[in-house]
N, C-alpha and C positions, 0 to 999 in steps of 0.2 A: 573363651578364656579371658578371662581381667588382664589388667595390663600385670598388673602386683605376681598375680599365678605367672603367666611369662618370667616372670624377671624372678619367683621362686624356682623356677623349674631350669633355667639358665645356670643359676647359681649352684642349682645339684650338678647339672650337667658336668660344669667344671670341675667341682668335687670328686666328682666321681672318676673324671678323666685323672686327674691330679691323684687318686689312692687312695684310700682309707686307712683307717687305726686297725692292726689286725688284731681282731677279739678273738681270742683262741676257742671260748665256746659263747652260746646267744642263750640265753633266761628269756623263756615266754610265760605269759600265761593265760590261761583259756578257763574255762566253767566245764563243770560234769552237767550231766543229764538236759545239754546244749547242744545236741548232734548238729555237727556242721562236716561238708565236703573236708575240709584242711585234716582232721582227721584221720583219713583216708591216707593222707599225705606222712601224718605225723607217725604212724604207725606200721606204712612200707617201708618209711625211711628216706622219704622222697627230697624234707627237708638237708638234711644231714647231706646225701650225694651231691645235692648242687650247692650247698654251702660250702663242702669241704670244712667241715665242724661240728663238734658235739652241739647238740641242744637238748638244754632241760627242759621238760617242761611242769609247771606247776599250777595244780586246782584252786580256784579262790570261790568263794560264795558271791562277792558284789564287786562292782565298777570300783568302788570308791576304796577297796582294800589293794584293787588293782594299782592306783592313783598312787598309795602310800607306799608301795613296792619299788614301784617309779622311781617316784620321791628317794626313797633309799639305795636306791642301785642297785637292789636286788634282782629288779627285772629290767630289760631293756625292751622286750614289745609286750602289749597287752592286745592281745586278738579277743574281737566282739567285747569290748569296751562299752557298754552303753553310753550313746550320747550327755544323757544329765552327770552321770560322775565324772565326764572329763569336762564339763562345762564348770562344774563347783571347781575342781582342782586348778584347772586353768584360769578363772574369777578370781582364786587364792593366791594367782602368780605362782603356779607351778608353771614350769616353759616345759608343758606336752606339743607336739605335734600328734592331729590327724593324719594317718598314712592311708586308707583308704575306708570305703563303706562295705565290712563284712557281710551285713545281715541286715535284710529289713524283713518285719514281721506282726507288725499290726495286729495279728490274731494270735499270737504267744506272748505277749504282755500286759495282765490285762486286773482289774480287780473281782473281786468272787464276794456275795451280800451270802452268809447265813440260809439256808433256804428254810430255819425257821422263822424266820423276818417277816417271809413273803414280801420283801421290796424289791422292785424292778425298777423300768426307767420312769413307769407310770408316777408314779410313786416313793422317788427316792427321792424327795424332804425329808421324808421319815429316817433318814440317816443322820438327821441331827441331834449329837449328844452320845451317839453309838463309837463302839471301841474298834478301830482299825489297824492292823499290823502293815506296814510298810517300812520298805529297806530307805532308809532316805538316803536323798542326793542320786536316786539313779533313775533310768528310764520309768519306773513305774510308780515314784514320787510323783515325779513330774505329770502322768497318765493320771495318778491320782487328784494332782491337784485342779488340771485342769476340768476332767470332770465333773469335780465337787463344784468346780465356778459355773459350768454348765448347768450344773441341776439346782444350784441356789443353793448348796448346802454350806454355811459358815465353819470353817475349820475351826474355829476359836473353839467349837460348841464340841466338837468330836475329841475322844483320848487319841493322839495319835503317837503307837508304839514303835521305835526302830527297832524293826525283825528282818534279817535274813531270810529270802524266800524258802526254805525249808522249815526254818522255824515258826515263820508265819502259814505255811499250810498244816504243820502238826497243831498249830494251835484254833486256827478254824474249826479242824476236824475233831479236838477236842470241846471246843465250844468260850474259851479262855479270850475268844476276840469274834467280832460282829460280821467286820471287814478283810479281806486279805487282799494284796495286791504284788502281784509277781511276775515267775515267770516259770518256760522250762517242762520241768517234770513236775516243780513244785506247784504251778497254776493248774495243773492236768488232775494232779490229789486235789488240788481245793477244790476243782468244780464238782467233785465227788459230793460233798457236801454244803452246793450253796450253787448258785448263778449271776453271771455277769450282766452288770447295767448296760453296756454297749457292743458290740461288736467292733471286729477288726476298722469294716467298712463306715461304718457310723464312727467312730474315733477320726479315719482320716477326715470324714466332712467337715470336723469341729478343727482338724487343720493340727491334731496328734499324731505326727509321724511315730512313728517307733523303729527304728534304725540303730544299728552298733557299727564300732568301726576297730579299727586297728592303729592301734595308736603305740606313740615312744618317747621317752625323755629328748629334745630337739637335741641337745650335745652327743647323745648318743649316734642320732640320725646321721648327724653330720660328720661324724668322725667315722662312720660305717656305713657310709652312702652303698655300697656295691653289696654290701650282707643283706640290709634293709629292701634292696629292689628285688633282689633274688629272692630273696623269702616272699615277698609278696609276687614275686611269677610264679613260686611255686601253687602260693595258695589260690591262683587263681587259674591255676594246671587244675589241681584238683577241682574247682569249680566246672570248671568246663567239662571236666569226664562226666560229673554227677549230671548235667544236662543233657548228657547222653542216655535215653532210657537202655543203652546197651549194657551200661555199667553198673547199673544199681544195684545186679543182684552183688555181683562180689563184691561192690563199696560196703552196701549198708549192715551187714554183719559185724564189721569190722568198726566203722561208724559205732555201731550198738555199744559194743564189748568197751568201747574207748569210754565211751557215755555215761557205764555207767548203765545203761538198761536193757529191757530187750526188744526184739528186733520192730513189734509191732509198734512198742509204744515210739522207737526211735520214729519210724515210720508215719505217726501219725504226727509226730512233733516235725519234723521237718518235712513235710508237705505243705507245712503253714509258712514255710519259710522263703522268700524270694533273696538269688545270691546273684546282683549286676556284675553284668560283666566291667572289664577295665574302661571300655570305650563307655559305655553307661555312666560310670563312676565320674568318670575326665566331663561330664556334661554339664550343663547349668542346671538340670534337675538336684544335681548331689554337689560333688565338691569343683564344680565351675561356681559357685554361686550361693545354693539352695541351701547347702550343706551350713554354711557360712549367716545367710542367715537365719537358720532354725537355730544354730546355737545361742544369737543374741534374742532370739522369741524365748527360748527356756530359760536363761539367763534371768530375764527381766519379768518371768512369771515368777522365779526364786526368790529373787527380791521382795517383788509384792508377797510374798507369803512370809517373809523373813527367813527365809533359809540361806540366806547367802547377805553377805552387807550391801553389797553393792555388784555390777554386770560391768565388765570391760564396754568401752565404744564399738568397740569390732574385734568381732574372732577371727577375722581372714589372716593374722599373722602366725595361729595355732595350726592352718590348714595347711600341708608341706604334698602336695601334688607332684614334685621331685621325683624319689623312687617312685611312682606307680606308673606316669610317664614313664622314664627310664627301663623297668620292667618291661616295655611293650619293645623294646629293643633287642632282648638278652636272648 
C-alpha cells in the first residue's frame, strides 16, 4: 500500500468513527443484461437490511450516462462503472472516487467485424475506411482504440458512430455499420452476425485490461463513509456466496430475472466474468497501484486519439480505498 493509500484510508477511518450525513435512502445504478453476484443481493433485500434504508435502484445503457448522474446528484454509487468513462469524467474534473473493482472481464467486452467482410486479425487493415458503432468514452472505446493501433488501422480513415451497445448490435445485425464494439447481452447478439478480431486473452497481451468498478461522487463518500462500506460488504457477501458452487442454483435464476434474461444466456455471460475478492482488490495488482496506473494508460491513449483535451498527472487521488478497507471490518 503507498504511503498516499495509508494516509486515504486513515482519513476514512476517522470519518467513519466521527458519523456520517444520514441519507435517508442511496440511488445506485447498475446495467440490465450485466449479470453480476450484487443482484442476488439487490433483489433478497440484502442491501436494504444492513443499510437500514430504502435503495433505488436505476438501469442506465453506458459508464458515461452513469458519470452525468453523478454529476447531478441523481445517483450516489454507480456499480460496474467501466473504467474509460470514469476516467473521461474524472480528466473533466468531475471529483469521482473509485470505491472498489466490481468486475473484470476481458472476454465480455470486445468488438464484432461484419462476417460479410470476412476480416479477422489476419487481415484487418482492411478495416480501413469501414463504419464502426461504438459507445465512446467507455471500456470498449478504449478496447477499440487500442486495437485499431495494434492492427495499424488509422482511425481518421474509419466513420466512427457513438451507439449504445444495444444499438450498436441492432445495427450490425441490420447491416447499417461494418463494426460493433460492446458488451453484455448486446456483444452475445453481435457475434450472431460477425466475429472478433482478438480474444479475451490476446487483448490482455496487448496490456487491455477490461475491468469495472464501483464508484461515487467523493462529497457523497465522505459524508456517508459507513453507508458506502456497508454496501460494499454487502456486495462483496454476495460475491463470496456466488464462489460458492453451492449457491448458484438459487443465485443465478434470480440473477437472470434481474438482468433481464434468461437463465442460460445469464450463465453463459457470467462465466466469462472473474469477481476479486476484497483482499485481491486491496493488492498492487488493482487498487494498491495497478488500478491507478491503468487509469493514466487510458487517459493518455484518449488524448492521443482526441477524445479527451488533455489526462490528469495521476489518478491515485480518484482512488478512495477507505470504505473497502473499512468494509473488511464490519
Amino acid at each position: 500500500m503507498t504511503l498516499k493509500a495509508k494516509l486515504v484510508s486513515a482519513t476514512f477511518g476517522a470519518a467513519l468513527l466521527g458519523g456520517a450525513a444520514g441519507a435517508q435512502e442511496l440511488n445506485v445504478a447498475y446495467f440490465l443484461e450485466w449479470p453480476m453476484p450484487f443482484q442476488y443481493a439487490k433483489e433478497t433485500g440484502m442491501y436494504e437490511e444492513a443499510l437500514g434504508m430504502k435503495v433505488n435502484w436505476r438501469a442506465f445503457d453506458t459508464g458515461t450516462a452513469m458519470s452525468a448522474a453523478m454529476a447531478s446528484g441523481d445517483i450516489h454509487l454507480s456499480v460496474s462503472q467501466g473504467v474509460p468513462p470514469f476516467v473521461v469524467a474524472a480528466s473533466a474534473g468531475q471529483d469521482l472516487h473509485v470505491l472498489d473493482v466490481a468486475v473484470s472481464y476481458s472476454d465480455n467486452d470486445n468488438c464484432v467485424v461484419a462476417e460479410a467482410l470476412e476480416i479477422d486479425k489476419t487481415n484487418a487493415g482492411e478495416l480501413a475506411g469501414k463504419k464502426v458503432a461504438v459507445p465512446l468514452g467507455t471500456a470498449a472505446h478504449y478496447g477499440f482504440l487500442k486495437q485499431m493501433n495494434h492492427f495499424g488501422v488509422d482511425i481518421a480513415t474509419m466513420d466512427v458512430v457513438n451507439m449504445a451497445p444495444p444499438e450498436g448490435a441492432a445495427a450490425i445485425a441490420q447491416g447499417a455499420v461494418d463494426m460493433f464494439c460492446g458488451w453484455g447481452g448486446s456483444l452475445r447478439r453481435a457475434k450472431e452476425h460477425g466475429n472478433v478480431l482478438l480474444t479475451g486473452a490476446e487483448k490482455e497481451e496487448l496490456g487491455i485490461l477490461v475491468f469495472d468498478v464501483t464508484s461515487g461522487p467523493s462529497a457523497y463518500v465522505a459524508e456517508n463513509p459507513d453507508v458506502v462500506a456497508t454496501f460494499l460488504k454487502v456486495t462483496a457477501e454476495a460475491n463470496a456466496m456466488w464462489a460458492d458452487p453451492a449457491n448458484r442454483d438459487k443465485m443465478l435464476p434470480v440473477i437472470a430475472k434481474d438482468s433481464g434474461m434468461d437463465v442460460e444466456a445469464t450463465a453463459a455471460t457470467i462465466d466469462t466474468f472473474v469477481f476479486p475478492t476484497v483482499e485481491d482488490q486491496l493488492n498492487a495488482k488493482w487498487l494498491g497501484g495497478g488500478a491507478q496506473d491503468f487509469m493514466k494508460g487510458v487517459a493518455e491513449v484518449f488524448v492521443e486519439a482526441g477524445s479527451i483535451d488533455s489526462a490528469l498527472a495521476t489518478y491515485e487521488s480518484h482512488v478512495n480505498i477507505g470504505p473497502l478497507a473499512a468494509s473488511k471490518g464490519m
